[in-house]
N, C-alpha and C positions, 0 to 999 in steps of 0.2 A: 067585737074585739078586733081590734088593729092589728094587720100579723105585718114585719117586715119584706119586705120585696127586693132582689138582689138587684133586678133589670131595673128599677123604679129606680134604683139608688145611685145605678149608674149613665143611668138615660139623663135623670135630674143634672148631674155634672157636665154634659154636653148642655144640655137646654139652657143653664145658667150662663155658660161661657157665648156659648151665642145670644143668647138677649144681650148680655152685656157690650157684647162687641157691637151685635145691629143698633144698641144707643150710641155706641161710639159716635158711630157712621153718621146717624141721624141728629145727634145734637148739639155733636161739635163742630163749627165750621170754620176755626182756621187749620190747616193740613197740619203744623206741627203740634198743635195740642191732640190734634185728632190721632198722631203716629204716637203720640206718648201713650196715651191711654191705650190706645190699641195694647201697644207692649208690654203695659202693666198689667192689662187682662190677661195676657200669658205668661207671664215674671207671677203674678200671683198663684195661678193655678200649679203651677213648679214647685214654688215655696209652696204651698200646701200640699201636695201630694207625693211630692217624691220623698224617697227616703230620704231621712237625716245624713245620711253618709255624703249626700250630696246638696249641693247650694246652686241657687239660678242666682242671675244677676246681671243687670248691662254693664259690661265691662270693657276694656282694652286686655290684650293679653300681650305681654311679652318675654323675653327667651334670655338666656345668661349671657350673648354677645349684644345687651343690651338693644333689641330690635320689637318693635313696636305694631300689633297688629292698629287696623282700625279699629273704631268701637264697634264692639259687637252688640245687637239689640238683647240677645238671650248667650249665656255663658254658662254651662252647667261642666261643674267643678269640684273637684273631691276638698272637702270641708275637713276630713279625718284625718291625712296623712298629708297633708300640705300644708307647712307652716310659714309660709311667705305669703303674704296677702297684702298689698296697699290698697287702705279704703281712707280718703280725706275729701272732707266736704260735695258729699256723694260723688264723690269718682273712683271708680273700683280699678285697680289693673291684678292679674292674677298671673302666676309663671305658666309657660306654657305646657311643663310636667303636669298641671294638674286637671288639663283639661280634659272634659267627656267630650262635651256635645255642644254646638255653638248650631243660630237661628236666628234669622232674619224676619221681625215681624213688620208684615202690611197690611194694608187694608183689601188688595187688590192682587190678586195674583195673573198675573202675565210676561211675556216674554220677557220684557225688559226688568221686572223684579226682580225674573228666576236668575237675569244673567247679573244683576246688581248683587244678590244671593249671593253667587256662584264668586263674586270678588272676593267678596267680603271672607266668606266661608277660607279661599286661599290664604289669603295673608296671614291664618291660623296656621292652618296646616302648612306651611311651609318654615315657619317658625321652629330654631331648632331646640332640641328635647334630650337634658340626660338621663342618664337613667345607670344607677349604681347597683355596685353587688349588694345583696340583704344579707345582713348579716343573722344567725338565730343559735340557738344552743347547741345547734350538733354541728354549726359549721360554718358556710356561706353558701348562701344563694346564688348564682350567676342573675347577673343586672338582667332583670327584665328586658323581652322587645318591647317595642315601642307599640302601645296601638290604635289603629285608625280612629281617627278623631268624628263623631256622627258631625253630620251637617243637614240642613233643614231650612224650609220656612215655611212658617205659618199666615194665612190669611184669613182674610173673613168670607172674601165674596171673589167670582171668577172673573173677569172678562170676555171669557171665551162661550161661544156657544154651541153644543154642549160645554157645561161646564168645567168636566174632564173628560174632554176625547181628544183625539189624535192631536191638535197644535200643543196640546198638557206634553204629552210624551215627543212631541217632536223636540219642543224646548227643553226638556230634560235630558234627553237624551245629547245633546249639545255640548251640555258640561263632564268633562272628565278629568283622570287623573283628580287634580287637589282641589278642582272644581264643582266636582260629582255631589250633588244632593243626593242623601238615604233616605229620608223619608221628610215627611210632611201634612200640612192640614189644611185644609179650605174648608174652613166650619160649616156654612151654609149648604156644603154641596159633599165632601168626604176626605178620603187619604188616598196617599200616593205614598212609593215605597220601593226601594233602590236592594236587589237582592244581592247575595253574593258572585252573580255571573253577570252584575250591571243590567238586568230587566228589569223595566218599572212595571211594580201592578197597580192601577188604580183601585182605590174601597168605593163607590158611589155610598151616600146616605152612612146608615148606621148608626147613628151619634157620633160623629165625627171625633168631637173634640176629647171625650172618652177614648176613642180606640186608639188615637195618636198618643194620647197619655201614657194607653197599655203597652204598646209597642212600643215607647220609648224606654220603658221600665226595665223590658222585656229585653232589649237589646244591651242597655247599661249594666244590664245583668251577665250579659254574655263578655263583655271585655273587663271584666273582672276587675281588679284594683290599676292605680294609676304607678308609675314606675316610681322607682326612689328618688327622688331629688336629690341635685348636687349641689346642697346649699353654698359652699365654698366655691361655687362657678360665678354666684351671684355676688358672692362676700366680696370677690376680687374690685369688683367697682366702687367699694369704699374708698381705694386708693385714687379713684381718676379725681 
């Protein structure tokens, strides 16, 4: 008789994400189909496993003084409480109220990713955010603070040798303020992980792509819901 296995179940979720990325690597050879795929390996794992309250997606995000991030490869975005959303002919943009977690997916993690990351990742977080009193039956809320937006990137394979030692944390450590990577995954080799006093821990091994799943769950769990949107901030650009 077959019994279930907990470790089996989530070991299998790592193993999957990596074969499918090391075929990336190995079958595809022009570099833009090779970064799409890549990305969709983790846009897929997102949409499948995170809660419904939330949505992944490559998107652009922008703010009610009409400002415009870049595209971002992963967007993870409250789906429940944000009812602004443009999506036409796949291209998604989302307000910046609604974002969690934004990620840069490569194939290749190194200096110059972390620091291409590390753009990308700003032009989010610097984008501005309102946030309204809630209203509920016994009275009003005071407007939510604002809060920290995760940031990340995911790859498949390192460049470095080892593949997380000291140049991993030296280049992480590089980026600050709106710059700062929280955490991250290097499928092939582990995670990294950005604490509240700005120390990176490295995870070597583990099942990588699992643990970076848990702790991102882990962490969207901790900044709780997304602030009120001030639809009328957005509304005002009907008139330009």
């Amino acid at each position: 008789m077959n019994t279930w296995s907990l470790s089996r179940l989530l070991a299998s979720l790592h193993d999957d994400i990596e074969r499918r990325l090391a075929t990336v690597r190995e079958s595809f050879g022009h570099p833009t189909t090779k970064g799409d795929a890549s990305e969709y390996v983790w846009l897929q794992m997102l949409q499948t496993y995170l809660p419904r309250r939330y949505q992944a997606e490559k998107a652009h995000v922008v703010d009610s003084n009409g400002v415009f991030s870049e595209q971002v490869d992963v967007v993870v975005f409250d789906r429940q409480y944000s009812p602004f959303i443009f999506h036409y002919e796949g291209q998604i943009v989302v307000p910046a109220e609604s974002v969690y977690a934004i990620f840069e997916a490569k194939q290749t993690i190194r200096a110059g990713e972390i620091e291409y990351a590390e753009d990308k990742i700003a032009t989010v977080r610097r984008l501005h955010r309102t946030s309204l009193p809630i209203p509920h039956a016994g009275g009003i809320y005071p407007a939510k603070p604002l809060t920290h937006i995760l940031g990340g990137l995911v790859t498949f394979e390192s460049d470095w040798s080892p593949a997380l030692g000291q140049p991993l944390i030296d280049a992480l450590e590089r980026g600050d303020g709106d710059r700062r990577l929280d955490l991250g995954c290097v499928a092939a080799h582990g995670t990294f992980g950005c604490d509240a006093t700005h120390c990176y821990t490295i995870t070597p091994q583990g099942k990588p792509a699992t643990a970076f799943l848990l702790e991102l769950i882990a962490r969207l769990q901790s900044s709780a819901t997304v602030p009120m949107i001030d639809v009328r901030a957005y509304a005002r650009w009907l008139a330009q």
